[in-house]
N, C-alpha and C positions, 0 to 999 in steps of 0.2 A: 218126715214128721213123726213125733215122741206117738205111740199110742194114745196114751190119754189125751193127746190134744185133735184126734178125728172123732166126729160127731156118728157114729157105729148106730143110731138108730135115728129112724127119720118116719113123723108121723105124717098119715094124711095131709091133714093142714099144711104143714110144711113142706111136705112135696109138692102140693098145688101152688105156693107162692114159689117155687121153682122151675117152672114150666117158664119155658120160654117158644117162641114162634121162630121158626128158622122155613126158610125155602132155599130150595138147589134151582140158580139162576138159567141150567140147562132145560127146565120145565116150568112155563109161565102159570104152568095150576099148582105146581107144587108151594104148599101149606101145611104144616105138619105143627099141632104142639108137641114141645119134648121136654121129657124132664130125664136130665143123663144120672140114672142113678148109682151106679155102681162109682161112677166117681165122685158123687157125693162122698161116701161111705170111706172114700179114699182108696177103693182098687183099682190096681195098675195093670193086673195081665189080663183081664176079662171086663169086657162091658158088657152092661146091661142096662137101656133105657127103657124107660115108657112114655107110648106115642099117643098121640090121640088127631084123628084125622078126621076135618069138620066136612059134613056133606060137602059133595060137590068138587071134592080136591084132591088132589094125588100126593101119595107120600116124598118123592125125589123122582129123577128121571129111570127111565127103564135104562139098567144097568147091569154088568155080573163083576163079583170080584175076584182078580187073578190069584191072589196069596190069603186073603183073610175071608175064614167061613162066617157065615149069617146064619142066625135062626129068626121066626117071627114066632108068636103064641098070640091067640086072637083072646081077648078078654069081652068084648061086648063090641055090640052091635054088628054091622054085615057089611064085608067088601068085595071085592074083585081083585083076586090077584091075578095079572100078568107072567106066568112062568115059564120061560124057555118056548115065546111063541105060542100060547097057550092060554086062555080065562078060564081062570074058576072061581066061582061065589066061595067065599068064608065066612067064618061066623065065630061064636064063644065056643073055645076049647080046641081051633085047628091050631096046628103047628106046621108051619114050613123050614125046611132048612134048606138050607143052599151050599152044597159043599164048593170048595175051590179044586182047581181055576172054572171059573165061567157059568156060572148057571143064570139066566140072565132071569131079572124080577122086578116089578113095579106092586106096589097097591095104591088101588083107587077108591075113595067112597063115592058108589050111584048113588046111595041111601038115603034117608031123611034124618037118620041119626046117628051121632058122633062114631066111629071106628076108634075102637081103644084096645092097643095090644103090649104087649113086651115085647122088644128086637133087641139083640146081642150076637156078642162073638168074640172074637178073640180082638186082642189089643197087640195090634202090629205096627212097628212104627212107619212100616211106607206099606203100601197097597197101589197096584194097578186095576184100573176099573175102565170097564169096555163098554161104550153107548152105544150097542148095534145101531138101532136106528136112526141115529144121530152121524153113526162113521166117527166117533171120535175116543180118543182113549187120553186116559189123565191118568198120573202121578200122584198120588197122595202121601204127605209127607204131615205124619201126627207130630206135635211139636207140645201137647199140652192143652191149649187150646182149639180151634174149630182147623181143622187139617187145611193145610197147603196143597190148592194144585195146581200142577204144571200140565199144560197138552202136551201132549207126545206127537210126532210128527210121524212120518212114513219111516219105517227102519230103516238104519243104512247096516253097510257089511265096513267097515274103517279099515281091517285085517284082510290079507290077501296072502296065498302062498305065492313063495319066491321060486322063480326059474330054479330047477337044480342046476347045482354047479356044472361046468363044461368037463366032461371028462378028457384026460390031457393022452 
């Protein structure tokens, strides 16, 4: 897409009539409003949204990812993050990051008032993500719109070394 044909500034108002509601069907609380901004704006190697989490409900499931890093920055109001086995209350101005592989993370709001942060990272086209608690691991495969996944099942080994030759 030409430059002058991406929309390079996005007001208020406008970002709010772009919030949409998404939930990860592996967490029956999971609620999150998002607005994915950086692809507004048209970027392709970095995302960055803004979330807003209504009392009472969790961002996705407790998760870590294999290949692509997270950050969170808390902008208002107060949650609980779940990190690697772990609670701690947040609030305006914490930042978590999550390097790769593995740092496992949830937020939840106990609160009476909306949790509203920025989460970003890098833009990779496939990611492995681990649901300890769940025992289960998915595939994620970015295609443009809302990612592709696949479960993964128990590894197998396909490859085996061969007998050495018989020596004669």
């Amino acid at each position: 897409m030409p430059n002058e044909a991406r929309k390079l500034l996005w007001t208020a108002d406008e970002l709010k009539a772009q919030e949409r509601a998404v939930a990860q069907r592996l967490n029956p609380n999971s609620h999150l409003l998002r607005t994915g901004l950086s692809r507004l704006a048209g970027l392709s190697r970095a995302h960055v949204s803004l979330g807003r989490l209504p009392p009472g409900k969790d961002s996705f499931a407790y998760h870590a990812h294999m290949i692509e890093e997270e950050w969170v920055y808390i902008l208002a109001g107060r949650g609980l993050a779940d990190i690697d086995g772990k609670e701690y209350e947040v609030g305006p101005g914490d930042f978590m990051g999550f390097p790769a592989p593995g740092i496992a993370h949830l937020l939840r709001n106990s609160f009476e008032e909306d949790l509203v942060y920025l989460m970003g990272g890098e833009a990779v086209p496939l990611d492995v993500l681990d649901y300890p608690a769940l025992g289960k691991r998915f595939l994620l495969h970015y295609t443009g719109g809302p990612p592709d996944f696949y479960e993964l099942g128990e590894p197998s080994k396909p490859f085996g070394l061969l007998d050495p030759p018989a020596k004669s």
